[in-house]
C-alpha positions as CSV (number, residue, x, y, z in Angstrom):
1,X,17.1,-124.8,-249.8
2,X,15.7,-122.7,-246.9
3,X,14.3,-119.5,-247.6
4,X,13.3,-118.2,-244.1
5,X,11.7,-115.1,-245.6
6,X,10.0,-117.1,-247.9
7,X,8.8,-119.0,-245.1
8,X,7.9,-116.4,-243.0
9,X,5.3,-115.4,-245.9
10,X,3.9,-119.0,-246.1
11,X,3.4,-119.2,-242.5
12,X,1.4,-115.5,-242.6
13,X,-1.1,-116.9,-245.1
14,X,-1.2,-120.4,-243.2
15,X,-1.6,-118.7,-239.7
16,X,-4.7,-116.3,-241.7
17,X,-6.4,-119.3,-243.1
18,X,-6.6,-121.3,-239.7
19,X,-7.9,-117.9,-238.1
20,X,-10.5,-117.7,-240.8
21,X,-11.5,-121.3,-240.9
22,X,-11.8,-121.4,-237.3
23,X,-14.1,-118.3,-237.3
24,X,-16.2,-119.5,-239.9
25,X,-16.6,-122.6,-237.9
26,X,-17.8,-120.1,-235.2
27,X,-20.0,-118.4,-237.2
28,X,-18.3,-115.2,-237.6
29,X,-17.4,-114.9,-240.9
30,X,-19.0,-116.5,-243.9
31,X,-17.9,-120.0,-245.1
32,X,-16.4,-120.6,-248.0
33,X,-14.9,-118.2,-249.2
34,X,-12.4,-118.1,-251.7
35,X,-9.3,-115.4,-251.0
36,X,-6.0,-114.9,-252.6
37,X,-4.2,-112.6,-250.0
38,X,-0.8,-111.5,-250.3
39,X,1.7,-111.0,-247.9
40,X,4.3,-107.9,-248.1
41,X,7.2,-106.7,-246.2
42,X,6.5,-103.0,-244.8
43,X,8.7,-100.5,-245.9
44,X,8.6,-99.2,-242.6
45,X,9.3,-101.3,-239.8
46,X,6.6,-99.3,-237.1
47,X,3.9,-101.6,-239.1
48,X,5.2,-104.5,-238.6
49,X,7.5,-107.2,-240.0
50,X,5.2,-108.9,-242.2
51,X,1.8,-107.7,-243.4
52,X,-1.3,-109.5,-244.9
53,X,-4.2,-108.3,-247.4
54,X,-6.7,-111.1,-246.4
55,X,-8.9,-109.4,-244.7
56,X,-9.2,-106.7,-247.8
57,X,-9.2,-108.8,-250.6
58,X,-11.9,-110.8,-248.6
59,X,-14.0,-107.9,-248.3
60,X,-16.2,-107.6,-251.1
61,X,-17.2,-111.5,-251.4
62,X,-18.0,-111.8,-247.5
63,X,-19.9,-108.2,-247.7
64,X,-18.4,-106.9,-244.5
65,X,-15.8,-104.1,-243.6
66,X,-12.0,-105.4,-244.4
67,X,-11.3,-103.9,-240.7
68,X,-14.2,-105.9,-239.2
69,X,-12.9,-109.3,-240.6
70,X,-9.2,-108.2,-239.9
71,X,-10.7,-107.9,-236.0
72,X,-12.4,-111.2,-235.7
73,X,-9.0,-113.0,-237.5
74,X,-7.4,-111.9,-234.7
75,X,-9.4,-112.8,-232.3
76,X,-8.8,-116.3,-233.4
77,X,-5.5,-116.3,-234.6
78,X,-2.9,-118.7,-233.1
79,X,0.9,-117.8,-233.2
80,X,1.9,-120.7,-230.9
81,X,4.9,-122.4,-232.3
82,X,5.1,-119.8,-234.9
83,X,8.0,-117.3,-236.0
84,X,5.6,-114.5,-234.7
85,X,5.1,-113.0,-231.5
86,X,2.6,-110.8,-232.3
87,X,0.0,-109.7,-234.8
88,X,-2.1,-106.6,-235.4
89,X,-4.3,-104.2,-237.1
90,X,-3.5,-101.1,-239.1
91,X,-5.5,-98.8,-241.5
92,X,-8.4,-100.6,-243.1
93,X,-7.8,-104.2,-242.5
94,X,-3.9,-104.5,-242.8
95,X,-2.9,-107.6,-240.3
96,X,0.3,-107.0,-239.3
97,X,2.9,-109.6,-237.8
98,X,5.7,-109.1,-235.6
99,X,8.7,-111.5,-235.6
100,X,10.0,-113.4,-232.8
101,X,13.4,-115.2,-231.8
102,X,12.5,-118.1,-233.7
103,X,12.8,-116.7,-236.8
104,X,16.1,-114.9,-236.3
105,X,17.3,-118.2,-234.6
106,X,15.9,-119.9,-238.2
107,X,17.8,-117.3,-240.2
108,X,21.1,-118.2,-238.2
109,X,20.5,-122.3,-238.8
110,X,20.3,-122.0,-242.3
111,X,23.5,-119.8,-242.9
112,X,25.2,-122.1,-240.6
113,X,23.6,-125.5,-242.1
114,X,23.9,-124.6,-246.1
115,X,27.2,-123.0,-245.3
116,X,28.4,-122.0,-249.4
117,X,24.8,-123.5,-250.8
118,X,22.9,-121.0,-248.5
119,X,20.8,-118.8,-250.4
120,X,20.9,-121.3,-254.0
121,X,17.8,-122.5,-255.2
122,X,16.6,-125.4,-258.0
123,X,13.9,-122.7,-259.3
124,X,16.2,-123.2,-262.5
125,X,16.9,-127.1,-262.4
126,X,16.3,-128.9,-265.4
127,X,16.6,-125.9,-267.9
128,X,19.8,-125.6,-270.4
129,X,21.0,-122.2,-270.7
130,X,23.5,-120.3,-273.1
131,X,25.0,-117.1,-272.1
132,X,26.2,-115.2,-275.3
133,X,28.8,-112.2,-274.2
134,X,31.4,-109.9,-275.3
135,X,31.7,-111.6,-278.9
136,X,34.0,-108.5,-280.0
137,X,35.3,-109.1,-283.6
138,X,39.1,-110.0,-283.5
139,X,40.0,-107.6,-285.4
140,X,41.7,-104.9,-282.5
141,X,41.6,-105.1,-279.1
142,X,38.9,-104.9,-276.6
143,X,37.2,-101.8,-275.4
144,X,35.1,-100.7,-272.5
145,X,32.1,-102.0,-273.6
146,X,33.5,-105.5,-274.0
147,X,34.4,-104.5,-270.1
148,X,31.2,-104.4,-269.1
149,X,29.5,-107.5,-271.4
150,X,32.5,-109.3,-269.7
151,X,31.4,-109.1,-266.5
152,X,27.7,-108.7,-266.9
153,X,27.6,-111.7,-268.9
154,X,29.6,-114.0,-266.4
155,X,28.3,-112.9,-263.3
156,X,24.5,-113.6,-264.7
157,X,25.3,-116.9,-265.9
158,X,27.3,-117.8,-262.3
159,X,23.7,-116.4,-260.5
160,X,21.8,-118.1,-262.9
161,X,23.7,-121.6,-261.7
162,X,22.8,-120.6,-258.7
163,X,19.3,-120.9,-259.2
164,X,20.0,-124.6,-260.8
165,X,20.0,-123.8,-264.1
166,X,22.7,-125.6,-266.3
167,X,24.7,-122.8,-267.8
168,X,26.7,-122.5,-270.8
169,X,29.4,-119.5,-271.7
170,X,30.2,-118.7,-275.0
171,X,32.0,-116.5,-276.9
172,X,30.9,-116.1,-280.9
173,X,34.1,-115.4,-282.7
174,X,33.0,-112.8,-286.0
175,X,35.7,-114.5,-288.3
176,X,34.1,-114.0,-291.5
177,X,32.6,-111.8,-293.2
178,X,33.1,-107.4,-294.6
179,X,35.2,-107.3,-291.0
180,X,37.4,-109.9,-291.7
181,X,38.2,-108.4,-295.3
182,X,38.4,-105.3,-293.7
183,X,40.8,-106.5,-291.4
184,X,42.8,-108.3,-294.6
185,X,42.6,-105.2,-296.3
186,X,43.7,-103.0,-293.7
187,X,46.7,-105.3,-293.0
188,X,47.7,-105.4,-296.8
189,X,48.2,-101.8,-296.8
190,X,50.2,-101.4,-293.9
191,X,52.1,-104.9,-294.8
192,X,53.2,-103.3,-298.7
193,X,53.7,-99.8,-297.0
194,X,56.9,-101.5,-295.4
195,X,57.9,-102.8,-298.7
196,X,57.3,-100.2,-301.4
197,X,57.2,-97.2,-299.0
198,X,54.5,-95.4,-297.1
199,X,53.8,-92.9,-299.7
200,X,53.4,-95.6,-302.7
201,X,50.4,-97.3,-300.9
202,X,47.2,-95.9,-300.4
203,X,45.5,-97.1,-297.1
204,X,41.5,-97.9,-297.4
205,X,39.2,-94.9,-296.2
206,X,37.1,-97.7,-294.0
207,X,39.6,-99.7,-292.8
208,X,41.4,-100.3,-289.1
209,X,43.5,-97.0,-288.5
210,X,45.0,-98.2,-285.4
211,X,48.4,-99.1,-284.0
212,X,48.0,-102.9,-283.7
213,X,47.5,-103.5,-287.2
214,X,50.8,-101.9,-288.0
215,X,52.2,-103.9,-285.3
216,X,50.7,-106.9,-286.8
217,X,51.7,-106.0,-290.8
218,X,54.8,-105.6,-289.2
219,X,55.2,-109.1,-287.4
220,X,54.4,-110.7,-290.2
221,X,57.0,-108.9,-292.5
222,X,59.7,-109.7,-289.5
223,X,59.1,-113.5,-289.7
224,X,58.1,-113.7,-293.7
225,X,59.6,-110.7,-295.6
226,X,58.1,-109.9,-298.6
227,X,56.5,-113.2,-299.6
228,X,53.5,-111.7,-300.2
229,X,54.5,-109.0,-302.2
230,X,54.0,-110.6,-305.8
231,X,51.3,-113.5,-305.2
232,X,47.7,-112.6,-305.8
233,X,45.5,-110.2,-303.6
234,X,42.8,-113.4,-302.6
235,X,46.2,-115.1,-301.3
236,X,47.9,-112.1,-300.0
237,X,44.1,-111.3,-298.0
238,X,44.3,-115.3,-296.7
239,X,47.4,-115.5,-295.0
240,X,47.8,-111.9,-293.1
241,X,43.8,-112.7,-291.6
242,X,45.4,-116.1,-290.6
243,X,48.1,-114.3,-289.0
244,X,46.4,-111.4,-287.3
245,X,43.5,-113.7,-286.1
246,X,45.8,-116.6,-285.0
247,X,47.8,-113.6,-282.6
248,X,44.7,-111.7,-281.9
249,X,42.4,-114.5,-280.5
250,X,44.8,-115.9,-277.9
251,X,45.4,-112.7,-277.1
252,X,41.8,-111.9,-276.5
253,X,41.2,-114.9,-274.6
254,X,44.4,-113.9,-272.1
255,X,42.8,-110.5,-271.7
256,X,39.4,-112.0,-270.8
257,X,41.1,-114.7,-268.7
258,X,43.4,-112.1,-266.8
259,X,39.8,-110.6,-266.1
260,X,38.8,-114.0,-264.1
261,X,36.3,-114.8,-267.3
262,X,36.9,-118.6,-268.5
263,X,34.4,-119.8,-271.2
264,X,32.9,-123.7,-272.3
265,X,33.3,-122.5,-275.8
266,X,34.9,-120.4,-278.4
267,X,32.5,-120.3,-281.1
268,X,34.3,-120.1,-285.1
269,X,31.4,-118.2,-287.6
270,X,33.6,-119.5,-289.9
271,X,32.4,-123.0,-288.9
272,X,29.3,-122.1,-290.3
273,X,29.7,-121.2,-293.6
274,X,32.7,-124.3,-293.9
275,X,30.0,-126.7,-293.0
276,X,27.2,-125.1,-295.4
277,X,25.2,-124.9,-292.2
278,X,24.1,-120.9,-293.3
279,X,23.2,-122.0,-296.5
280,X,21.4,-124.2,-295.0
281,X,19.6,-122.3,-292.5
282,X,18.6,-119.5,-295.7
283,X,16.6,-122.5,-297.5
284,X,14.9,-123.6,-294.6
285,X,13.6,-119.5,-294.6
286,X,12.8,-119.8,-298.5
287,X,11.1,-123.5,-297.7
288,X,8.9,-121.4,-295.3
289,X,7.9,-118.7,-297.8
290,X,9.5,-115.7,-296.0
291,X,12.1,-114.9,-298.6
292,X,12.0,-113.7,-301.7
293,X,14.5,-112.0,-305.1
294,X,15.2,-108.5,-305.7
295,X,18.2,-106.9,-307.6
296,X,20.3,-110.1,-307.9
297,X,20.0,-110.6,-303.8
298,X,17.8,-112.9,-301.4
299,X,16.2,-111.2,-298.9
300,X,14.5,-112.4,-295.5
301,X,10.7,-110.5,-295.5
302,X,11.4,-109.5,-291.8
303,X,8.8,-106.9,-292.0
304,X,6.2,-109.4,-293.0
305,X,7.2,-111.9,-290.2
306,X,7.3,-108.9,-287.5
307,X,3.8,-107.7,-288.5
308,X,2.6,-110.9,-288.5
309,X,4.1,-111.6,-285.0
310,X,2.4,-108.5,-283.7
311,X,-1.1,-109.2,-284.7
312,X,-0.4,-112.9,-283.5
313,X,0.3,-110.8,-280.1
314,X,-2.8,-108.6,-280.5
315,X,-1.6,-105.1,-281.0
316,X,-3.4,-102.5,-283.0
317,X,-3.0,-101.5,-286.3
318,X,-1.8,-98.1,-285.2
319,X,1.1,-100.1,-283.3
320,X,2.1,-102.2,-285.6
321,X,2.1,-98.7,-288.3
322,X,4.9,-97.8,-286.0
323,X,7.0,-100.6,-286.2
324,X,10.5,-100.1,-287.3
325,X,9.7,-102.7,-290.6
326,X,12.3,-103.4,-293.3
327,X,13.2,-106.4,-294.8
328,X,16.8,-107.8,-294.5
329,X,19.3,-108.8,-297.0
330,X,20.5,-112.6,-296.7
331,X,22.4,-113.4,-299.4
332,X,24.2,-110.4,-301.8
333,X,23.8,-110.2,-305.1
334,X,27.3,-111.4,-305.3
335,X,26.5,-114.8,-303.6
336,X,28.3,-114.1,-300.2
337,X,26.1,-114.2,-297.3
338,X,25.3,-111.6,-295.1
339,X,26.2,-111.2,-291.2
340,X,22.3,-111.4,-290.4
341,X,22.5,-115.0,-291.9
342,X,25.1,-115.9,-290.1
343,X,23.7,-114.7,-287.5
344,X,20.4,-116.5,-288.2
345,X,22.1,-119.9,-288.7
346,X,24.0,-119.1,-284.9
347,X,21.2,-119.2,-283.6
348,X,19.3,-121.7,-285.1
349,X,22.3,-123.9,-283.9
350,X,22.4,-123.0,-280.7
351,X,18.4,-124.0,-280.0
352,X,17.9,-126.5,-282.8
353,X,21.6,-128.8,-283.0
354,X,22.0,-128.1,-279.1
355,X,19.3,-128.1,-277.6
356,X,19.3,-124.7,-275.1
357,X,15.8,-124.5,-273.6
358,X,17.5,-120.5,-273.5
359,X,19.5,-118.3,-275.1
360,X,20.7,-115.0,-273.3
361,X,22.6,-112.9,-275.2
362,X,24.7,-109.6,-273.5
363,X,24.0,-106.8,-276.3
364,X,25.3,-103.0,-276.5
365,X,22.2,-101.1,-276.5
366,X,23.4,-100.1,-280.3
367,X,22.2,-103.3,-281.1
368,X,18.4,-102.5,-280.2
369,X,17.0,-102.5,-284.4
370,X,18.5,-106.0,-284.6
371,X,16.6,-107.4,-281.5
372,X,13.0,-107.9,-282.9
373,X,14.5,-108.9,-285.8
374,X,16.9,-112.0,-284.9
375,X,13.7,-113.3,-282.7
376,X,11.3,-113.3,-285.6
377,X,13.6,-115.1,-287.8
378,X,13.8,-117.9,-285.3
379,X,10.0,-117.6,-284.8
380,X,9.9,-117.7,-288.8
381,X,12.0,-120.7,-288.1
382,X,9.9,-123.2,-285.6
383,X,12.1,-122.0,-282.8
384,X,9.9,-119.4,-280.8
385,X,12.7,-117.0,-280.8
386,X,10.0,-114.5,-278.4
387,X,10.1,-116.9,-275.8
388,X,13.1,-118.7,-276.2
389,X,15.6,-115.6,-277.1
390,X,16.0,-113.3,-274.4
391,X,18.6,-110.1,-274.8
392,X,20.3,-108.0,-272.3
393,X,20.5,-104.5,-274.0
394,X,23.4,-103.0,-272.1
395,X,24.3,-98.9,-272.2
396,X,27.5,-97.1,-272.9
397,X,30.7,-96.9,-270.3
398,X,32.0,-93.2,-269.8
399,X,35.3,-93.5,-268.3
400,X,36.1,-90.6,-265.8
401,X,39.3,-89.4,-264.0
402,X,38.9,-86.3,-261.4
403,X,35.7,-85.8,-262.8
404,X,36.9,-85.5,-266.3
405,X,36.2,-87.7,-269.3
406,X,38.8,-90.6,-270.6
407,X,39.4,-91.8,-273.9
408,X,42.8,-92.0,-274.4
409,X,45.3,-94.6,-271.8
410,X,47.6,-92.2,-270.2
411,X,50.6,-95.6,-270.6
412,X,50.0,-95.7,-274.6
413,X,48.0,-92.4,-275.5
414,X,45.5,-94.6,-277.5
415,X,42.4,-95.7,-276.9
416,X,41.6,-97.1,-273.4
417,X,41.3,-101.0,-274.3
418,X,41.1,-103.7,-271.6
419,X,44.1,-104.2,-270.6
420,X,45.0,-100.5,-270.4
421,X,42.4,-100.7,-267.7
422,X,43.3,-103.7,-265.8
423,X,46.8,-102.5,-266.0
424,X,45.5,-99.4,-264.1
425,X,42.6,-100.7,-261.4
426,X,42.7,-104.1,-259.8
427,X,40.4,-106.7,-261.8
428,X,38.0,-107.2,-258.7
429,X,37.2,-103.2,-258.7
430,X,36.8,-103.7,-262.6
431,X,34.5,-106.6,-261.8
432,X,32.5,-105.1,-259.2
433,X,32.2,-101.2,-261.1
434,X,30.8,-103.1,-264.4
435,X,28.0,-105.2,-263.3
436,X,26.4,-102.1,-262.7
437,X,22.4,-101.9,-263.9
438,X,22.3,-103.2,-267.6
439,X,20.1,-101.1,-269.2
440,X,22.0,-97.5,-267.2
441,X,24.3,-95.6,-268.5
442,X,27.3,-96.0,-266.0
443,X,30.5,-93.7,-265.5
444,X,33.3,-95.9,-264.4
445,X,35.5,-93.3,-261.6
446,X,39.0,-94.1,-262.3
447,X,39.9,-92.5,-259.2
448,X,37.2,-93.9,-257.0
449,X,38.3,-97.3,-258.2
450,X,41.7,-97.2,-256.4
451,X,39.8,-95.5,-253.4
452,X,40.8,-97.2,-250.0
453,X,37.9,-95.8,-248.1
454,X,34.0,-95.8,-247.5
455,X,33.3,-94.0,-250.7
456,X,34.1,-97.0,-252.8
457,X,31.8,-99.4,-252.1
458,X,34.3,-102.5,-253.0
459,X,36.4,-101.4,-250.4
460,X,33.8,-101.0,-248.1
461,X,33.0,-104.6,-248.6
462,X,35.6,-106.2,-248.5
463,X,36.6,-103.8,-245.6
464,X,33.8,-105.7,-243.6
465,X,35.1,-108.8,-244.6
466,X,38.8,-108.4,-243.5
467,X,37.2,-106.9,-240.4
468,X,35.3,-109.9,-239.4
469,X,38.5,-112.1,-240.0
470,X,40.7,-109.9,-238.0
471,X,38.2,-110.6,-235.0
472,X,38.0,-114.5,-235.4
473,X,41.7,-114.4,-235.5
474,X,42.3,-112.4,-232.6
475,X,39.4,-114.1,-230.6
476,X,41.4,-117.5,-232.0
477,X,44.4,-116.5,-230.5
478,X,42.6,-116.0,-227.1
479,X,41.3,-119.9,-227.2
480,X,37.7,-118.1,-228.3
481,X,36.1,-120.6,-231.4
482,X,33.5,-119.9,-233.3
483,X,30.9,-121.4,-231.9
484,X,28.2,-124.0,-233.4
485,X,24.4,-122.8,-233.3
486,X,23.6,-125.8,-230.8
487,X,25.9,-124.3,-228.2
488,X,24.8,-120.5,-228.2
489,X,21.2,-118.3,-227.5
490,X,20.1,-117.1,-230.2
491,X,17.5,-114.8,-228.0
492,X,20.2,-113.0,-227.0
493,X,20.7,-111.4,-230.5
494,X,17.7,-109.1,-229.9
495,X,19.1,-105.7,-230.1
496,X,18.2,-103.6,-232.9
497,X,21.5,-103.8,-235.0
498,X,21.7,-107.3,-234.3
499,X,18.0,-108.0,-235.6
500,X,19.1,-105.9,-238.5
501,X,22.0,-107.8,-239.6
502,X,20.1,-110.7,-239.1
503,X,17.4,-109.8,-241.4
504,X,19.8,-108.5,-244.1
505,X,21.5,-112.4,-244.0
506,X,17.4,-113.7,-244.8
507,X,17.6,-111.3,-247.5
508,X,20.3,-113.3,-249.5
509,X,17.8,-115.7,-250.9
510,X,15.5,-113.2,-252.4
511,X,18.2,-111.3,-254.0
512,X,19.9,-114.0,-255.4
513,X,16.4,-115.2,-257.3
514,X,15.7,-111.6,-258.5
515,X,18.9,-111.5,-260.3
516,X,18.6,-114.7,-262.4
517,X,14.7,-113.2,-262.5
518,X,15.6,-109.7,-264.3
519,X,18.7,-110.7,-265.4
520,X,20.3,-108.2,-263.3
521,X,23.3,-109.7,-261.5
522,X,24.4,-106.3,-259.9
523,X,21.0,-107.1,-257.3
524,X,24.2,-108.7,-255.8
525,X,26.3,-105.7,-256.0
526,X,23.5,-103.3,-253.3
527,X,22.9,-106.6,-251.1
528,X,26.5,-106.6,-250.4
529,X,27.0,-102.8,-249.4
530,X,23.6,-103.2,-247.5
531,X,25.1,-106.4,-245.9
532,X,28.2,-104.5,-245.0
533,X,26.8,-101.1,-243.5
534,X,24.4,-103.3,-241.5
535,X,27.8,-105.3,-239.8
536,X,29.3,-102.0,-239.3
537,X,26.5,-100.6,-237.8
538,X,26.5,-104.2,-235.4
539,X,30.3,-103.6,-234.8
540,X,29.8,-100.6,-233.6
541,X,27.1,-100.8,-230.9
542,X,28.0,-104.5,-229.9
543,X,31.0,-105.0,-228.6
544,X,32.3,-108.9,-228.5
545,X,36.1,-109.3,-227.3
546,X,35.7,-108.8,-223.8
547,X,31.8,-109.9,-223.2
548,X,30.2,-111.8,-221.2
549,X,31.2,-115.3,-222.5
550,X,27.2,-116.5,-223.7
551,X,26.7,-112.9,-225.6
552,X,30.3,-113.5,-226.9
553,X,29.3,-116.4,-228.3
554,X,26.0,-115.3,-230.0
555,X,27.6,-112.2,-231.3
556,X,30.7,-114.0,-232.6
557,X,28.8,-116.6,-234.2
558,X,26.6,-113.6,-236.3
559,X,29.7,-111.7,-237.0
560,X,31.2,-115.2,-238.8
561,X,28.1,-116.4,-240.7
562,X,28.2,-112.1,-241.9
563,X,31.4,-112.9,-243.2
564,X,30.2,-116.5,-245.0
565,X,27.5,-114.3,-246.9
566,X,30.1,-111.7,-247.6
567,X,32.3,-113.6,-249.3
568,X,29.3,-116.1,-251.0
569,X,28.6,-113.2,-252.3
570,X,31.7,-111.9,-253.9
571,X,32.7,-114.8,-255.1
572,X,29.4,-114.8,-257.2
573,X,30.5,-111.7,-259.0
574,X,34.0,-113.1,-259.3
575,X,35.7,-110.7,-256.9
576,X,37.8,-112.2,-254.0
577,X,37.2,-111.7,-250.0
578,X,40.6,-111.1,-249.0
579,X,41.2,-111.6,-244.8
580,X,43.8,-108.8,-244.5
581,X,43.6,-105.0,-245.6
């Protein structure tokens, strides 16, 4: 796993220490000292490529001016055999370093030499992660939002395997519970309003108003009549759920597999409360003290358990007065158990029966209240739900067209659901425009979407990619192979685009750990229009067809590890590299 930039940083502070051990020897700085330096990339490139603090956070214990000890460092500093050709001093003790061929020349190796594993890491070997996303009750079909924990969710766990974690998907499937009888209820009405007439049923203020359920009330009529007419409501309730789940599930798993998303596991709630594992979970809480009776119900003292937490974590009384505290209801008064228990138990499967060292769950930021919450009731548990619980609060989609606001699918005049969008943009666009910053509020441009220019910025990528393979092909035809790194000069690549393009390849690496790091897969979205711009910008000052053949050969063999990085890259986010546009 080679990290040149990572590298590059090492060697800085190993290039400092020799400099400062060997003046120390000398007599010219004070022995002994003990410095933790750190080494930055300048924002702008005039100071340098690589900067070091050493000689200011050496300051105060050797009693001398940080510019003083930054001179004397470099008076002894040795860059022979190093990735630097040059060091030097700005401000008050800044050491600058200046790159030379051998790094870029290292960059090019490792691209080259890793080929599809360049830019992984094992920072995340040996840990057992779950990824929790979309989870959208099957009651209806899937909205925008699920859109966006779709991809969110699958792109972070394909970055997080990328870091060497061992990644599990998984999609909790709500069927049981108030939604389910809601559901039942909802398609009872519309199931007797075919019998008896629309006018002789009332339909339930809260239930589901839309289209599929008449759709589905009327299926079931179509291939059962009016069985159900005369037997009781309990048995009426248990056969159209059976129904509308059994067609809406597959269903939802062909939408989200259409969208390119495949998971290890379809998780039934239902499985939960079958094997008595919730009950189960709510007397382990009661065993523990932190439930208690009130009205006929069993409640979870969450309050007591967050407050407790947060004096465990050291915050003030005046902080913890504004907590959001309330206690939960587990169990009704009329012995069925709540969704938070459920919930509870899911959880306490997930880390105690399985084994996940993590648990990431995708979250609409609606969901915010319930956070604190679910992790105390693991802490309340054994299971350190602050440390072993993480959530990804994720904001609200606005869908635009010319500027205007969607709601309604201009094919079916309803709602816009999933596939009313990926039977209007490409998946890939879909892909790329939701793993957009979780925790921003995104508008999705319809209209941008379909764009087939610079302005949509998965064009423009895949643009660059297409690009690149039009030139090996062309080159190809004219006996002109990509070259190995062992047959061209590197040095020749020293022209400011070049050294540009170059740097954004090194640049892969770090992007690819700060994504698993903030849980923020769409790190991969910028690198990739960064990535592109800096090829076009290399296109269009170096010419290759019709060079001289050993800058042919350099320059061809960038533009072709560019386009191994470009479609690394997308294929982390799911989204094909096509070779023609």
């Amino acid at each position: 796993m080679i990290n040149m930039i990572q590298n590059a940083k090492d060697q800085v502070l190993a290039l400092t220490g020799k400099a400062y051990e060997k003046a120390a020897a000398a007599g010219k700085l004070p022995a002994d000292v003990s410095v933790r330096a750190g080494v930055e990339i300048p924002k702008d490139p005039a100071n340098g490529d690589y900067t070091t603090t050493f000689a200011l956070a050496a300051a105060k214990a050797m009693k001398m001016r940080p510019r003083d000890i930054a001179e004397i460092l470099l008076e002894n500093l040795d860059l022979s055999g190093s990735y630097f050709a040059s060091a030097e001093i700005a401000g008050t003790g800044f050491l600058n370093f200046r790159l030379s061929p051998a790094w870029y020349a290292g960059v090019m190796h490792a691209v080259e030499s890793e080929g599809p594993a360049y830019g992984r890491s094992d920072a995340l070997a040996g840990r057992k992660i779950m990824v929790e996303f979309v989870s959208a009750n099957p009651t209806g079909p899937m909205h925008m939002g699920n859109a966006r924990g779709g991809v969110l969710g699958d792109t972070l766990a394909a970055v997080l395997e990328a870091n060497g974690a061992e990644v599990w998907r998984e999609f909790y499937v709500n069927d049981a519970g108030n939604q389910i009888e809601k559901f039942a209820s909802s398609l009872e009405a519309r199931y007797l309003q075919i019998i008896l007439g629309e006018d002789a049923v009332s339909f339930p203020e809260d239930g589901y108003h839309g289209d599929d359920i008449r759709e589905l009330a009327q299926a079931y009529y179509d291939a059962h009549g009016d069985g159900l007419k005369d037997v009781s409501k309990e048995e009426r309730h248990a056969a159209l759920a059976k129904f509308g789940l059994e067609r809406n599930i597959p269903r939802m798993q062909s939408d989200l597999r259409r969208y390119k998303i495949e998971y290890d596991q379809w998780f039934f709630e239902s499985r939960l409360h079958d094997t008595g594992y919730v009950a189960e979970t709510v007397d382990k809480l009661t065993a523990a003290g932190y439930t208690y009776e009130k009205e006929g119900a069993l409640w979870l003292a969450t309050s007591r358990i967050l407050e407790e937490n947060a004096r465990k974590a050291g915050k003030s009384e005046r902080d913890i007065a504004k907590l959001d505290l309330k206690d939960d209801v587990l169990r009704r008064a009329n012995g069925f158990y709540t969704y938070f228990a459920a919930d509870i138990a899911y959880h306490r499967n997930k880390f105690e029966e399985r084994g996940f060292d993590k648990v990431i769950n995708i979250w609409g930021a609606d969901h915010h209240g319930h956070v604190a919450r679910l992790k105390g009731a693991m802490d309340a548990l054994g299971l350190d739900g602050a440390n072993r619980l993480d959530i990804v609060l994720m904001q609200l989609v606005k869908l635009l067209r010319d500027g205007e606001v969607v709601r309604m699918s201009k094919r079916t005049g309803k709602a816009i659901s999933l596939t009313d969008l990926l039977d209007e943009v490409p998946v890939d666009a879909a892909r790329w425009f939701f793993n957009a910053k979780p925790d921003t509020q995104m508008d999705f441009d319809l209209g941008l979407a379909v764009r087939e220019d610079s302005e949509n910025p998965i064009y423009y990528v895949e643009y660059a990619h297409a690009r690149i393979c039009s030139l090996l092909r062309n080159l190809a035809a004219e006996g002109q192979a990509v070259p190995a790194m062992a047959d061209i000069d590197p040095a020749l690549l020293s022209g400011e685009t070049e050294t540009a393009l170059i740097k954004q390849l090194s640049l892969f690496c770090e992007e690819l750990r700060l994504a698993a790091r903030d849980y923020d897969p769409s790190h991969l979205n910028r690198y990739l229009v960064d990535l592109a711009g800096c090829f076009h910008r290399f296109y269009t000052a170096c010419r290759i067809k019709g060079e001289e053949p050993a800058l042919l050969a350099a320059r061809l063999k960038l533009a072709d590890e560019t386009r191994s990085l470009l479609k690394n890259g997308l294929a982390l986010l799911g989204v094909d590299a096509p070779e023609k546009m």
